[in-house]
C-alpha positions in Angstrom: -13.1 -1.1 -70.1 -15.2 1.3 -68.5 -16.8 -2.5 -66.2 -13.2 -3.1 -65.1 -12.5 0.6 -64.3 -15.3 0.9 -61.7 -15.1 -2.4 -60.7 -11.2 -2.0 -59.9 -12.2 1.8 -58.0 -14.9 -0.5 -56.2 -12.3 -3.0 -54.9 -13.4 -5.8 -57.0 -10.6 -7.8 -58.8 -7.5 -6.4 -58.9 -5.6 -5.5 -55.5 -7.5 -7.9 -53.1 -4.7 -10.2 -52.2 -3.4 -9.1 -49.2 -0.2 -10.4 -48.2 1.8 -9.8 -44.4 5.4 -8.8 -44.4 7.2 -8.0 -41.5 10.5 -5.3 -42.0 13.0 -5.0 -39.1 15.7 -2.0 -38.1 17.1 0.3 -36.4 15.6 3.7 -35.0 18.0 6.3 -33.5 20.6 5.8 -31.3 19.9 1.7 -32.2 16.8 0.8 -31.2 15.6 -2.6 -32.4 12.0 -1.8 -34.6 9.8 -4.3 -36.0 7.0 -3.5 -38.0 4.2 -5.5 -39.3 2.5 -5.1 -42.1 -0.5 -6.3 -44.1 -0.3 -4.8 -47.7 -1.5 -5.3 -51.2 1.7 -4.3 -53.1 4.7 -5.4 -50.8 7.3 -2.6 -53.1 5.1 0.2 -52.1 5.1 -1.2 -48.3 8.6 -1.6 -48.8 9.3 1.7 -49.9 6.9 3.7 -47.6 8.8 2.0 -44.5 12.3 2.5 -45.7 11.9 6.3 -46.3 10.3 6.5 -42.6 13.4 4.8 -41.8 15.6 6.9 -43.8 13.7 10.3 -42.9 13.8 9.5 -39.1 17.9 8.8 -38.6 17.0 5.1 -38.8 17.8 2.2 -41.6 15.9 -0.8 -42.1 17.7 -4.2 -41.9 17.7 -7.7 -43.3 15.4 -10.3 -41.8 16.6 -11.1 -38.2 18.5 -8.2 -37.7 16.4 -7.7 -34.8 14.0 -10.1 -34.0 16.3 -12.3 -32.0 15.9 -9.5 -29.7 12.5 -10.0 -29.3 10.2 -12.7 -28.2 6.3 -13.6 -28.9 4.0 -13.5 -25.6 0.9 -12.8 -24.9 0.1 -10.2 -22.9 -3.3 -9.1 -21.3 -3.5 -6.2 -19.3 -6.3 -5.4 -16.9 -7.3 -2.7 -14.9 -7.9 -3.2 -11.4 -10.8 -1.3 -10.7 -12.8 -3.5 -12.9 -12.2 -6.6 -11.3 -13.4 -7.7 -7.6 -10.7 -10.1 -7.6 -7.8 -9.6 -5.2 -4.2 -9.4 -6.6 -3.3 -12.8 -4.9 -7.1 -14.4 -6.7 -6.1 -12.9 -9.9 -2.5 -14.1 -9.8 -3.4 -17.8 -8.9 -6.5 -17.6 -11.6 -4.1 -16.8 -14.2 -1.0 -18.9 -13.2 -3.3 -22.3 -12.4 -4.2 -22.0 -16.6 -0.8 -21.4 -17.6 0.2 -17.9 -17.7 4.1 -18.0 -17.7 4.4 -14.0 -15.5 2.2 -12.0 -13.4 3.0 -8.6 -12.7 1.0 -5.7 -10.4 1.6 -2.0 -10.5 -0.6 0.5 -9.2 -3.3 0.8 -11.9 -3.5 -2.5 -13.2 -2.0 -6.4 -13.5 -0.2 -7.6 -16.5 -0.4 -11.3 -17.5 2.6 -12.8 -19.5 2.1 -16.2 -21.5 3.1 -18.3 -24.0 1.5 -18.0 -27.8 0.4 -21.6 -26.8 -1.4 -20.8 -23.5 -2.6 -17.4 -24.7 -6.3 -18.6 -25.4 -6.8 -20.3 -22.6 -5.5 -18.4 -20.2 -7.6 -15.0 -21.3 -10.9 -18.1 -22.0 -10.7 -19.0 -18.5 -10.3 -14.6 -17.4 -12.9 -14.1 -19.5 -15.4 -16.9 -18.0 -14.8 -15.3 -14.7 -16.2 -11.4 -16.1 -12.8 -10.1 -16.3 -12.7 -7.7 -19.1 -9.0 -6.4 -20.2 -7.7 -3.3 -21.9 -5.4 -5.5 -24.1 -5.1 -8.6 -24.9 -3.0 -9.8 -28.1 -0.1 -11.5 -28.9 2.7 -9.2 -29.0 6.7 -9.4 -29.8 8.6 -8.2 -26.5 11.9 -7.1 -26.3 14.2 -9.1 -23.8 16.3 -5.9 -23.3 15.4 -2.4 -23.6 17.6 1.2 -24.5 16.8 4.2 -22.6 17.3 7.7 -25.1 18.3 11.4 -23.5 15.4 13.6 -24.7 16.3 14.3 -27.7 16.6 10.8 -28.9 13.6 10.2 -27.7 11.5 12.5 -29.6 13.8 11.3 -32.4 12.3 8.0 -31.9 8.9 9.4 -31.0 8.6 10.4 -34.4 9.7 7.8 -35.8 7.1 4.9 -34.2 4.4 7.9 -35.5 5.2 8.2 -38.8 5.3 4.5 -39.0 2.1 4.2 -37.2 0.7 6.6 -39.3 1.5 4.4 -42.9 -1.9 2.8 -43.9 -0.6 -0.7 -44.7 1.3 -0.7 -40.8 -0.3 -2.9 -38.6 2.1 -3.0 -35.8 5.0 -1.3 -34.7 7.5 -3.0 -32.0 10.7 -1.7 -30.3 12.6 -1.9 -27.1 12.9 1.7 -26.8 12.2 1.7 -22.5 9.8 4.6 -22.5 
């Protein structure tokens, strides 16, 4: 008994399956939230998220009550002063290996692609030096809500105190920040 007991505090046995779950819902004032998450006991996952929910003036839905909302892309993100590229170089480099967007703003370019073309479009960034302050594959919203201010720091605390749940891995929404 005593084996099993340390073994169990060591991680060993018991509680290594790890299984991904994915809960959708609605923050204040409706915004769509989807939050991934990777856990070993999906009721306490379960449970942990809907009282966030609860706690923030949100409720957590069915499956597909928001996703639809959402899309996967990849997105990598790059600041331009790390890159001797120009805007119009970087913008061909990307689109020529199938990124589906390009986008500039002041500080940096954004690249939009398809799951499919996500690899080799950041392969063929990376082969030319280009380093990136994200790249991953990401679920993004296809319309967005704007909130007054006190909505927002309704939802503000919301996406934190999800965030802030061990077994959360991501948190999406189309809240427009």
């Amino acid at each position: 008994n005593i084996k099993r007991a340390v073994d169990k505090g060591a991680g060993a046995g018991a509680g290594e399956d790890y299984f991904a779950n994915t809960y959708e819902g609605y923050g204040p004032s409706g915004v769509a939230v989807i939050v991934e998450a990777s856990t070993d006991n999906k009721n306490r996952t379960a449970a942990d998220v809907r009282h966030v929910f609860d706690k923030a003036g949100g409720n957590l839905g069915t499956t597909g009550c928001v996703s639809y909302l959402f899309e996967k892309k990849g997105v990598i993100i790059i600041d331009k002063t790390t890159t001797d590229l120009s805007e119009d170089d970087m913008m061909m480099l990307a689109l020529e290996n199938g990124a589906e967007d390009f986008e500039a703003t002041e500080e940096c370019y954004e690249i939009t692609t398809s799951p499919a073309d996500f690899s080799a479009v950041r392969e063929a960034l990376e082969q030319k030096g280009i380093e990136f302050l994200q790249a991953e594959i990401q679920m993004v919203p296809s319309t967005y809500v704007t909130l007054d201010e006190k909505g927002a720091e309704k939802m503000q605390r919301l996406i934190d105190a999800l965030e802030d749940l061990d077994d959360v891995m991501n948190v999406y929404h189309n809240w427009e920040e």
